[in-house]
N, C-alpha and C positions, 0 to 999 in steps of 0.2 A: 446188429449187423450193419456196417457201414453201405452206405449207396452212393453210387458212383453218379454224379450230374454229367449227365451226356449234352452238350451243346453243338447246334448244326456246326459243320465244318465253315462254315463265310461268317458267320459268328466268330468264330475262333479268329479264322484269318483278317476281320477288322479290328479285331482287342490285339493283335499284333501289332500291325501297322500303328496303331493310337501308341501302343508303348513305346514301340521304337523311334517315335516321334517325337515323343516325351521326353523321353530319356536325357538326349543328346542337349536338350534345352535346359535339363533340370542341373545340369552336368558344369554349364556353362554358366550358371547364375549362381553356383555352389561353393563351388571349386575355384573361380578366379573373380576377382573383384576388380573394376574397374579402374583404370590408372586414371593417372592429371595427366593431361593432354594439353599443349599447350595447342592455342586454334590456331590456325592454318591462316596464312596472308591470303587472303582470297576473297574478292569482291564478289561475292554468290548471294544469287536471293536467298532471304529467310527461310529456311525450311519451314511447313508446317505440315499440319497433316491432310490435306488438301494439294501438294506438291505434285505427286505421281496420279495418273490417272489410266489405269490399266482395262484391259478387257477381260482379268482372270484375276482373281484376290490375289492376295501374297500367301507364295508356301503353296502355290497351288503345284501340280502333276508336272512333270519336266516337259518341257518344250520341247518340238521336235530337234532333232542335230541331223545336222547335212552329210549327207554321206560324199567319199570323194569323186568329185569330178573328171577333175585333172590328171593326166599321166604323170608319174615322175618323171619322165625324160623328157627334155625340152631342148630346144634349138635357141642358138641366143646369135646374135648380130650386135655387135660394138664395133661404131665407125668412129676414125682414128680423130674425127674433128672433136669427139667427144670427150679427147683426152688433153687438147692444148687448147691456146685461147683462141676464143670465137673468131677473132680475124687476123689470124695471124698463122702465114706462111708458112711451110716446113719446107726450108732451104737451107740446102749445104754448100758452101763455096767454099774455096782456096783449095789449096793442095791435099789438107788434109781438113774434115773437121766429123763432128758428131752431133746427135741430135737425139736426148733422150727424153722418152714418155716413161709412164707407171702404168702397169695393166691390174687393173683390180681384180682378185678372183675371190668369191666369197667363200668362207667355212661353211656353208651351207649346202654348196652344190660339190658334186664328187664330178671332175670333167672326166669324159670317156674320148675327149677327138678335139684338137684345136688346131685353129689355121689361122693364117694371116696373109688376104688378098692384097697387096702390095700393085697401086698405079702410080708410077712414075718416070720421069721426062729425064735425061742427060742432055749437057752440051753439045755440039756437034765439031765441036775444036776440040775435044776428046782422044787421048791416045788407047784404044780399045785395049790395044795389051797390055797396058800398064794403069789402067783404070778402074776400080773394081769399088762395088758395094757390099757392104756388108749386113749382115742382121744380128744383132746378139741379143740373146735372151739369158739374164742373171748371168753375164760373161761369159758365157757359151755361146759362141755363133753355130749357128743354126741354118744359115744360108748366105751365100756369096752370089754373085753377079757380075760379067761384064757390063762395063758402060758402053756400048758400041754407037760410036757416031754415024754407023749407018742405020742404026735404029733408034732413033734416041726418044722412040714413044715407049713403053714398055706395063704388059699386067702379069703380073706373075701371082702362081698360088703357092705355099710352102707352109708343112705343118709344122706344129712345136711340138718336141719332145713334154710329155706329161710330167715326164721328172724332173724339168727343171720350173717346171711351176709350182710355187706354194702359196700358201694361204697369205691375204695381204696385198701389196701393192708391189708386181714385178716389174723389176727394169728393163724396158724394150729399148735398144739402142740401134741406130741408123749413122755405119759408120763408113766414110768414102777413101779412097787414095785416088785423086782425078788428077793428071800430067796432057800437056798437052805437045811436051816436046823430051827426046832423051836428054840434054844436057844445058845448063844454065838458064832454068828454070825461073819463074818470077811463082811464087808461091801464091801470091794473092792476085794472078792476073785475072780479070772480071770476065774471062772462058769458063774459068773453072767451077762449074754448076753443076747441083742435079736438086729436083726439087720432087717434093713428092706430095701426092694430090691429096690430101687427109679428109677430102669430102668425098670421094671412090671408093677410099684405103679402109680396107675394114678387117674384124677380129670376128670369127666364127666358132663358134662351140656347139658341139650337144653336151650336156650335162645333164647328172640326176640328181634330184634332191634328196637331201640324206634324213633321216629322221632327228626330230627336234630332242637335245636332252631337256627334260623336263626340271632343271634348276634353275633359279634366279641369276645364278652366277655367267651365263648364258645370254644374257637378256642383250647384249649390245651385237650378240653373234645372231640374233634372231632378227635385229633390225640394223640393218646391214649398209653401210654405205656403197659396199662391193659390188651390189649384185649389178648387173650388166641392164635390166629392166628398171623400170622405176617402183618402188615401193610401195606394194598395195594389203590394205587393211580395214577392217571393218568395225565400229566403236559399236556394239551393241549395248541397249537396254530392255534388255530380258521383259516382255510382257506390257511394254508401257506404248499404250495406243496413240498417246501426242506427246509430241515433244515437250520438255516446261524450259524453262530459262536456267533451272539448275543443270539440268543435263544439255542444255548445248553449253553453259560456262564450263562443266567436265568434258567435255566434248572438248571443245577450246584447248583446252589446257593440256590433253592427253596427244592431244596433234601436235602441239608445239613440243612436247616431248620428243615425239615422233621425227620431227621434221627438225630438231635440233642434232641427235643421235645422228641422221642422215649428212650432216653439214651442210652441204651446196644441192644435193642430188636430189632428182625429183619422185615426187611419193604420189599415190593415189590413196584417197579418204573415203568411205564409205559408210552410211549407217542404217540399221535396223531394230527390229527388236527381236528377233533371234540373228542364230549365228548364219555366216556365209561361206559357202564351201570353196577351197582353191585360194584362199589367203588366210595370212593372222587375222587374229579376231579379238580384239579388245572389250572384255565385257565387265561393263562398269553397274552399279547397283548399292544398293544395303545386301546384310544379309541374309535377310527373308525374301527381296527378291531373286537372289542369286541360290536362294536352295535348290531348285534344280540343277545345278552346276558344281555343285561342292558335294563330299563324303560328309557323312555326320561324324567322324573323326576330322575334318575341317571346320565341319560350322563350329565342333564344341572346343576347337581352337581360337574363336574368334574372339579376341578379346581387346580389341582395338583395330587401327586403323590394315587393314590386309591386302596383301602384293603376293599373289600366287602366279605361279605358271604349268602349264598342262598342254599335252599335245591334245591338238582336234579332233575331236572323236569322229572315229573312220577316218583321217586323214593323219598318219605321225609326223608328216613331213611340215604337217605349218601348226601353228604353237594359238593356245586362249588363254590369254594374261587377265586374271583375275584383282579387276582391283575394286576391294568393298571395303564395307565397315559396318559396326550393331546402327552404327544413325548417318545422316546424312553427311554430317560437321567430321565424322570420321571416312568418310567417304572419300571426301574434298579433300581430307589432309595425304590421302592413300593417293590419288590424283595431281595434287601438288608434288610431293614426291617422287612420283611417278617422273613429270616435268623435269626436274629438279638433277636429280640422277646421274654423272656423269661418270662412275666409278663401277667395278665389279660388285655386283651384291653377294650375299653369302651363298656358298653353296649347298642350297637347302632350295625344296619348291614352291614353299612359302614363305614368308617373312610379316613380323609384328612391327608397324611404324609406330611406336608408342609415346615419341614425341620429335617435333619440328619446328627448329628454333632457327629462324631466318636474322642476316645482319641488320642494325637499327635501319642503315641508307641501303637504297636499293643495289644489287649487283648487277654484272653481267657474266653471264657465263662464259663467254667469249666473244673476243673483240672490240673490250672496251676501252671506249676513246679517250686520249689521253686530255689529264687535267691543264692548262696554262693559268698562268706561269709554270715551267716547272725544268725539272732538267732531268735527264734520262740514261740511263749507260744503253748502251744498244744490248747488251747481257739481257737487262731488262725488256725489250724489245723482240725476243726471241733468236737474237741474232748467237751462231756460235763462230769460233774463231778457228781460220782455218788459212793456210796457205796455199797461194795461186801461183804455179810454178808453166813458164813455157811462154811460146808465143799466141796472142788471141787465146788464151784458154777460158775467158768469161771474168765474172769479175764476184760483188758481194752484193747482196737484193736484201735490203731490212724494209721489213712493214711494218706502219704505221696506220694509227686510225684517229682519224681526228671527229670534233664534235659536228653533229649535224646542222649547227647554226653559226659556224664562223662566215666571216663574211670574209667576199672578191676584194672587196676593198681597201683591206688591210693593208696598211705601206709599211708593216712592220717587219722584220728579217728576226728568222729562227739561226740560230748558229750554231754549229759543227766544231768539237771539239777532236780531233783524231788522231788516233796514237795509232800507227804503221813505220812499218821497216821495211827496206825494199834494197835488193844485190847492188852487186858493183856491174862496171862496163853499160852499164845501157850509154846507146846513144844520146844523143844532146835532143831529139824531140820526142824522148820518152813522159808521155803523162799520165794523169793519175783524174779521171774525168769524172762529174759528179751527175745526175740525173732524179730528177723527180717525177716519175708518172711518165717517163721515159721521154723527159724534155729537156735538155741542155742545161746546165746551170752554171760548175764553176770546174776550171780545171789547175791542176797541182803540177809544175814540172819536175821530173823525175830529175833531175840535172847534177846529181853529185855522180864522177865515175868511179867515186871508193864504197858508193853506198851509203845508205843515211838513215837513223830511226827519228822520226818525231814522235814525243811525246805527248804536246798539245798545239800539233797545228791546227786552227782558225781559219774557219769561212764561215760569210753567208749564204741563206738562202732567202729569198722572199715568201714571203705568206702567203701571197697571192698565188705561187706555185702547189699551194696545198688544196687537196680537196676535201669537203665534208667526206667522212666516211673511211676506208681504205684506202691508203696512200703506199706506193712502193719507191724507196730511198736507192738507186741503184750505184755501185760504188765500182769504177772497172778499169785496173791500171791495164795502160797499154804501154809496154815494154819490148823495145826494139834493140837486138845486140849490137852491139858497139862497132864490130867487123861485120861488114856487109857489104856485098861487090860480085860483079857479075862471075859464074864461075868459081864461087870460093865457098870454102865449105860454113856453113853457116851453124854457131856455137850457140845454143840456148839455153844449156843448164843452168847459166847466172842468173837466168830471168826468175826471180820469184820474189814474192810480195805476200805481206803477213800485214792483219787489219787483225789489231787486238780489240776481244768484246768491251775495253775499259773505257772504249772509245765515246763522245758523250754528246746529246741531243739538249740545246737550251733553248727553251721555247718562252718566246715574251709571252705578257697580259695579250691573247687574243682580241680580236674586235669580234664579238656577238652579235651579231643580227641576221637574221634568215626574213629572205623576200620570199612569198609565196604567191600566187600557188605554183607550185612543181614539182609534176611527177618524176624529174629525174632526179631529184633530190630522194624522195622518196624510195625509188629505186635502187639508189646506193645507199641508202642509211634507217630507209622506213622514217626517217624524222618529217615531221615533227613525233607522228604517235610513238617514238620509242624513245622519244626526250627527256621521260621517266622511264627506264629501263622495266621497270617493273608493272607498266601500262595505267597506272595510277592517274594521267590526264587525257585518258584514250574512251570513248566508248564507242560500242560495238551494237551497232542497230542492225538487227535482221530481217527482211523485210516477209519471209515465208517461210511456216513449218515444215513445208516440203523436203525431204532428202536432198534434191537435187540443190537448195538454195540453201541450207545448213552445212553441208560439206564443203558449198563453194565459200563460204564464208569461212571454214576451219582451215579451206586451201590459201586463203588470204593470210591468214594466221599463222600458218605455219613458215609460207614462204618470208613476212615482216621476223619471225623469230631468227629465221636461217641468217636474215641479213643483219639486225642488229645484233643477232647473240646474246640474246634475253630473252626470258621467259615472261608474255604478260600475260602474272596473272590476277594482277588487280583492275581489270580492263572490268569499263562494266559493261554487260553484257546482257539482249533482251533483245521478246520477238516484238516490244513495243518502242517508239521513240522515246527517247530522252525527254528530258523537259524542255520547257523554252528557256529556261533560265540557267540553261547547266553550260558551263566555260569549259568546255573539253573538248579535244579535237575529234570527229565524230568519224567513223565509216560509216557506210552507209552499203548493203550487200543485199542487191534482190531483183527478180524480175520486173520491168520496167512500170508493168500495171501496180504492182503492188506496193511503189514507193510513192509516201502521199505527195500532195502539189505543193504544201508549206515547206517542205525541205529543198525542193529545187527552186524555189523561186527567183532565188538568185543566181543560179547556175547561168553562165553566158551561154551555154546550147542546154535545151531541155532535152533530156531523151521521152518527156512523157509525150512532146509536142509530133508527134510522126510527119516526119517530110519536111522540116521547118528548123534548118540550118542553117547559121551563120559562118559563112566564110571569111578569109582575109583579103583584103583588100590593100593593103598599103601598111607600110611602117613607118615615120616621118622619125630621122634620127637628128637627137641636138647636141651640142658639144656636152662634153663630158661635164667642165669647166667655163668657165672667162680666162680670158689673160689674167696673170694671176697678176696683182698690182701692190704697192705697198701695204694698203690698210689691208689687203685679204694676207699677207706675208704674215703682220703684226696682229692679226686675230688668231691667225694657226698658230702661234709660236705661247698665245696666253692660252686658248685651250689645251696644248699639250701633245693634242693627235692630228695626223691632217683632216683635211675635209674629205668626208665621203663623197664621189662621185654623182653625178647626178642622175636619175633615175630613167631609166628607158620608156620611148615614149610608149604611152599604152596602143596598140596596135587599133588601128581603122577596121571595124568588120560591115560588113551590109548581108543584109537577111534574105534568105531565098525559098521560096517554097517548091517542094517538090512531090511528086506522087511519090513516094519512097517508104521504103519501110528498112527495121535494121535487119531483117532475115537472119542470116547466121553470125552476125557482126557483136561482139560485145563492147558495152565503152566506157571507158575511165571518165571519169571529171571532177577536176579538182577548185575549187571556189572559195571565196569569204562564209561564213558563217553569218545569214540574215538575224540571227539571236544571239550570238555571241562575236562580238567585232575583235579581230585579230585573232580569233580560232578559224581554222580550215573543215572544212566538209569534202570528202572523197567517197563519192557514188561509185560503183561497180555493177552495170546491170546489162541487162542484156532483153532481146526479146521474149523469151520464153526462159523456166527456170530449166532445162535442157540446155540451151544454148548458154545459157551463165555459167553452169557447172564444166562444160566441153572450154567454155572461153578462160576461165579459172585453171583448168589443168594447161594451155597453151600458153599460159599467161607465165608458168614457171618455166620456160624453155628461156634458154639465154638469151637468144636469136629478138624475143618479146622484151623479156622482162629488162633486158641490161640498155636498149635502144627508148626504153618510155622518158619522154621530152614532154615541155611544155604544160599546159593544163586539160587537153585532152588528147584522148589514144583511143585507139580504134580496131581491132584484133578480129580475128575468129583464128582455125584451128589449122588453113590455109599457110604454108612457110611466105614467108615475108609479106604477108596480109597488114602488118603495122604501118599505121597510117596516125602524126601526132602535130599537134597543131599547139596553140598560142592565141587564145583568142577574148580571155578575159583580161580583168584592171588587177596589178598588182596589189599585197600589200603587205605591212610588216608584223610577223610573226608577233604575239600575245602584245599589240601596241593597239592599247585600249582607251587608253587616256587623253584627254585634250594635249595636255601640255607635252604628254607624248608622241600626239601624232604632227604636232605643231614642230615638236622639236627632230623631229624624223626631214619633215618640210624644208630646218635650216642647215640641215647636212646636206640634203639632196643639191641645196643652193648656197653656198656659202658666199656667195656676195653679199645677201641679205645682213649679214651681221655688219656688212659696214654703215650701210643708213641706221641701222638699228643702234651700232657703238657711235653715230654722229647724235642721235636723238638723244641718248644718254648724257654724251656730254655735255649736248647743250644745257638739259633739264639740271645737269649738276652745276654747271654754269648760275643760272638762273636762279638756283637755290641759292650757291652761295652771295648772287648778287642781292638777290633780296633779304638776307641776312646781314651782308654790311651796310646794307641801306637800311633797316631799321637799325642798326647797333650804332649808326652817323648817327639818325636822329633821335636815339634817347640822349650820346652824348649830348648834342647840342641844346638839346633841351635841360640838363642840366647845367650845363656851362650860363644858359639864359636864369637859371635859377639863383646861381652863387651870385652872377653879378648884382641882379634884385638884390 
C-alpha cells in the first residue's frame, strides 16, 4: 500500500517560491544564448564586482512602490514671454499687421477649460470705430476687441474653444486693423500702435492627465517638450545605498537623453534608490537588481541590452522606463541608447538593444556646426523655399551654427550666392536687405520695373558678423508699389518675391582661436567642453555623493546637451578629481566646502575664501594696432592673413575683505587650468548642496543662462539676481607650447615682426658677407700660389 508524505503547508509554500525562481533563470541560460555585442562608446569605470554597494543582496523582496499622491487634475499657467524671445516686444504697428506665437499642448494632458488673459495698450490717435483687435486660434478668431482711444489700457479674459486645440504646437495670432483718420490714410504713420504686454499676458488651463500607454513607441509623448511645467523625473537605483561613478556616468547619460528629447525646455532631475511618486521614473540597474521590478516572463526575456516601459504602479498617469542588462557593459549600452534615440521605437513594451554601432568621428545630434572652408545651399541649412507676397509682409530667417572657437578677428568675408525673382512695378527705392544676428549688412536694389530673376547674385559678409554657436541670416525684401499718392488707391498684388532653396553659403578657411575664460561663450555653444561633441576632452568632477549635488551636476549636463546638441557620453566622469596630469577641460560641480584648495588655486576669486573678493577697479584700454606703416603692410601681405588685433588689457582688481557669506547665492568661475595650461577649469558651487541644486535649476531659466558674461556669475533663484564680472587674465584655448604661446604674443603685436624681419636681414647679410670674404681670400690665396 502506497503512503502518502504529508509535508507542513510553509514547507510546501518555500519549495514553490525556490521553483518559481528557478525556473525563469533556468529558462534564460537554456533557451537563448548570448549575442556579440558590439561595446558601447562610453567612458565608464571598470565594472567589477565590488561596483554596487547595496543595503539588501540582489534578487532580494520588491522594494516598496509609492502610491499616488498627486490629483490628476492640475491647473497650469503659461505666460505669453515664455513663447517669444526673452527681450523682445510684442508690437503691432501700421495699418494692418500680425503677430504670431505656437501654444504647446501636450498628448498627455486631456484639457477641460482654457483661457487667455490678454493686457494690452492702443494708441490714443486711434479711430475706436474703425480699430479693432483680433484673436485667432488655428484660423478661428475666437475674440475681437475695439481699440478705444479713451481707454487705450486694457485686461481682458477670453476662453478658447477646446476644439480648436490639438495636440502639438497651435497658432495663436494677434491681428489689428488701427486707422487713425477715414480717408487718405498713411498706413505706416508711427500712431498707428498697439503693443501687448507678454510679461502680464498669460494662457490658463485646468487639465487632466491621461494614463500612460505602456509602449516604447510612446516614449517621446511621455517626455514631452509640450507640457506647460518643466519636466520632472526620477533616475532610480533600485537598493544601492552609495552612489559609484558607474551609476552617476548612467545617471549623466540618461539626463542628457532626457534634456535632449525636451530641446530648449527646462526639466527637473531627481535621484534615489527607489521610485518617486507624482513623476516618471527612470530605473536603471542589471537584472538581478531590477527583479523587483520586472515579470519573470521579462527577466526570462532578457538576453541583452533592455529598454522597457511600464506605467507607475498606483500611479497610470506617469510612466517607469526600465533600462537594464544580464551585466553592467549591457547596461551602459541600454543607457547609451537610451541618449541616443531620436526616432519612434517599436511598438512593443520592451525592446532587445542587441547591438550599437556608433559613426568612426563623433556626431551631433543637432546643431552641428558648420565645417570651413565649405559651401552650403540653404536647402542644406533647413531653409524651405517659399514666396513673400504684399507689403511689409516679413521676409526669410536661415540658421546657422558656427564652431565655438572661430575668432572676432577674422577680416575674412563669407559670401552669398542668391538665386531670387521678384514682380514688376516696384518703385525705384524697393530693396532687398540682408542681416545677420539682426545687424545691418548689405542691401540689393529691387530697381528693374519689368521684374528680374537672379540667378547668382553675390555679396559679402564679414566674419566678424558671425558668432560661435547659432547664428540667424535674415533675408527681407521690402517692396513698395510703384503708384503711391495721397488718396489713390494703393495696388499690391505685384509685390512678391521668391528666394529659391538653391541659393548658396561659401564660407572661407576660418581663423580658429578661442580666448578664454568665458562664460558667455560657454553659454551659447558649452565650448570649449563640446569641442569634441562626443565629451571625449571633457571631464566631470563631482565634488558630493549627496542627491542634491549629483543632480546639480546632471542639470549642468543636460542643460550643455540642450545647447550643443550632443550627447556626452565619453565625458569622464567621477566622485574623485582627475589627475594632475590629465589635459582635459574639467568641470568642476559641488558644494563650496567640498571642493579641494589645489583646484582653485588659481581661480581670480576663491569661493573657499568666505568674504574675501576681488572687485574691479579700472580697465586701461590700448590701440587695437600702430599706424599701420610700410614694413607692417609688406609682413601682412608675406603672411597671407591680417594681423590679429591686439589683446585686451587684463583688468585692474584690488582685494576686499568682508564679513560676508554666499547664503543663497550660487557661482560660476571660469579660470586657466594650474595643471594643464591652455585647458579651462569651470567651478559651479554654491554654499550648501541645497543652494547648488535650487541655483542649478535657476541657472536653466533664460533670463540666467542666455545673460552669463565674463569669468564670473553670481545667481540664486531670485528673478534678476545675475550679477557677472571679468576679473581674471585671459588666455588662448589648448595654446601650450612656447613657440605657441610666443607666436600668439606676435599676433597680438604685429609690429614686433618688423625688428624681428630687420634682425634677419641683417644676419643674412652677414652671412652672406662673411661668405664672400672667405671665398675673396681663398681666391687670393691661390692666385699668390700660381704666381710662386
Amino acid at each position: 500500500m502506497m503512503r502518502h508524505l504529508h509535508l507542513p503547508q510553509s514547507l510546501l509554500l518555500a519549495l514553490a517560491v525556490l521553483v518559481s525562481s528557478i525556473a525563469p533563470m533556468s529558462a534564460q541560460q537554456q533557451a537563448v544564448a548570448a549575442p556579440t555585442v558590439a561595446p558601447a562608446a562610453l567612458a565608464l569605470p571598470t565594472p567589477g564586482s565590488s561596483v554596487f554597494q547595496r543595503t539588501a543582496p540582489a534578487g532580494a523582496a520588491k522594494l516598496p512602490l509609492p502610491e499616488r499622491t498627486t490629483p490628476r487634475e492640475e491647473t497650469m499657467r503659461l505666460p505669453i514671454r515664455k513663447l517669444i524671445a526673452l527681450d523682445s516686444p510684442l508690437m503691432l504697428r501700421n495699418a494692418s499687421s500680425i503677430y504670431t506665437i505656437f501654444v504647446p499642448v501636450s498628448a498627455r494632458l486631456k484639457f477641460k477649460s482654457c483661457t487667455l488673459n490678454l493686457d494690452f495698450t492702443n494708441s490714443i490717435a486711434l479711430l475706436t470705430e474703425r480699430s479693432v483687435l483680433r484673436v485667432v486660434v488655428n484660423d478661428v478668431i475666437v475674440a475681437q476687441y475695439r481699440l478705444d482711444r479713451n481707454r487705450p489700457f486694457n485686461s481682458v479674459e477670453m476662453g478658447i474653444p477646446l476644439e480648436l486645440l490639438k495636440t502639438g504646437f497651435n497658432r495663436l495670432q494677434f491681428i489689428v486693423a488701427q486707422h487713425y483718420t477715414n480717408q487718405c490714410e498713411d498706413p505706416g504713420a508711427p500712431e498707428l500702435f498697439t503693443e501687448i504686454n507678454p510679461d502680464t499676458s498669460y494662457l490658463s488651463a485646468v487639465a487632466e492627465w491621461r494614463d500612460v500607454p505602456q509602449r516604447l513607441s510612446y516614449l517621446r509623448w511621455w517626455v514631452d517638450e509640450k507640457l506647460w511645467n518643466p519636466y520632472q523625473f526620477n533616475v532610480c537605483f533600485p537598493g544601492s545605498s552609495q552612489m559609484t561613478d558607474l551609476q552617476l556616468a548612467w545617471g549623466g547619460i540618461v539626463t542628457q537623453g532626457v534634456a535632449l528629447a525636451l530641446n530648449y525646455q527646462p526639466f527637473r532631475v531627481m535621484t534615489a534608490n527607489a521610485l518617486r511618486a507624482g513623476m516618471d521614473n527612470i530605473v536603471i540597474g542589471t537584472m538581478t537588481e531590477l527583479s523587483g521590478y520586472l515579470t519573470a516572463t521579462e527577466i526570462g526575456s532578457v538576453n541583452g541590452s533592455f529598454l522597457a516601459i511600464k506605467a507607475l504602479p498606483g500611479d497610470p498617469t506617469h510612466c517607469m522606463i526600465i533600462i537594464s542588462g544580464r551585466d553592467e557593459r549591457e547596461v551602459s549600452q541600454t543607457a547609451l541608447a537610451f541618449g541616443l534615440v531620436n526616432y519612434p521605437l517599436p511598438d512593443s513594451q520592451y525592446a532587445i538593444v542587441d547591438q550599437l554601432t556608433l559613426p568612426q568621428e563623433p556626431a551631433y545630434i543637432r546643431n552641428a556646426p558648420l565645417q570651413m572652408p565649405g559651401i552650403y545651399s540653404f536647402r542644406q541649412l533647413g531653409y524651405k523655399q517659399q514666396t513673400i507676397r504684399g507689403w511689409n509682409a516679413g521676409g526669410y530667417s536661415v540658421p546657422i551654427y558656427m564652431p565655438g572657437d572661430i575668432s572676432k578677428d577674422d577680416g575674412a568675408n563669407a559670401e552669398l550666392r542668391l538665386h531670387f525673382t521678384y514682380g514688376a512695378a516696384f518703385r525705384d527705392d524697393s530693396v532687398f536687405n540682408v542681416f545677420v544676428n539682426g545687424q545691418f549688412q548689405k542691401a540689393i536694389r529691387l530697381r528693374d520695373p519689368n521684374g528680374s530673376m537672379h540667378s547668382d547674385h553675390r555679396l559679402y559678409l564679414p566674419m566678424i558678423s558671425f558668432q560661435p554657436g547659432r547664428n540667424v541670416v535674415e533675408l527681407t525684401p521690402v517692396m513698395v508699389p510703384l503708384v503711391t499718392g495721397k488718396c489713390q488707391m494703393i495696388q499690391e498684388e505685384n509685390l512678391v518675391f521668391t528666394l529659391y532653396d538653391d541659393s548658396l553659403f561659401v564660407f572661407p578657411r576660418a581663423l580658429r582661436k578661442c580666448r578664454l575664460p568665458s562664460l558667455g561663450l560657454f553659454s551659447q555653444t558649452a565650448f570649449p567642453y563640446s569641442g569634441s561633441p562626443d565629451g571625449a576632452e571633457t571631464a566631470l568632477f563631482v565634488a558630493g555623493r549627496d542627491m542634491e549635488t549629483v543632480t546639480a551636476a546632471w542639470t549642468l549636463l543636460g542643460k550643455m546637451s540642450q545647447i550643443s546638441g550632443a550627447l556626452l557620453h565619453r565625458l569622464e566622469v567621477g566622485f574623485k578629481p582627475p589627475g594632475r596630469n590629465i589635459r582635459k577641460n574639467l568641470l568642476v560641480v559641488g558644494a563650496r566646502d567640498q571642493i579641494p584648495e589645489d583646484i582653485v588655486a588659481r581661480a581670480p576669486v576663491s569661493p573657499l575664501q568666505v568674504g574675501k573678493m576681488r572687485y574691479l577697479v579700472s580697465v586701461s584700454p590700448k590701440p587695437e594696432r600702430l599706424a599701420t606703416s610700410p614694413i607692417e603692410e609688406f609682413v601682412e601681405k608675406i603672411r597671407g592673413t591680417p594681423s590679429e588685433k591686439a589683446e585686451p588689457e587684463p583688468p585692474k582688481t584690488a582685494e576686499m575683505t568682508m564679513a560676508a557669506d554666499m547664503i543663497e547665492d550660487t557661482v560660476a568661475v571660469q579660470f586657466e587650468s594650474p595643471t594643464a595650461v591652455g585647458y579651462p577649469i569651470t567651478i559651479v558651487t554654491a554654499g550648501s548642496a541645497t543652494n547648488l541644486l535650487s541655483g542649478m535649476n535657476a541657472l536653466q531659466d533664460r533670463s540666467v543662462w542666455d545673460n552669463l558674461a565674463g569669468d564670473l556669475a553670481v545667481w540664486n533663484s531670485q528673478p534678476d539676481s545675475l550679477a557677472v564680472a571679468k576679473v581674471g587674465p585671459d588666455f588662448i584655448y589648448k595654446s601650450t607650447s612656447v613657440v605657441t604661446r610666443v607666436g600668439t604674443n606676435m599676433q597680438q603685436s604685429p609690429w614686433l615682426f618688423a625688428p624681428i624681419l630687420i634682425i634677419l636681414i641683417l644676419l643674412i647679410a652677414l652671412g652672406v658677407r662673411t661668405v664672400l670674404r672667405r671665398r675673396g681670400e681663398k681666391l687670393g690665396a691661390e692666385d699668390n700660389e700660381s704666381d710662386a
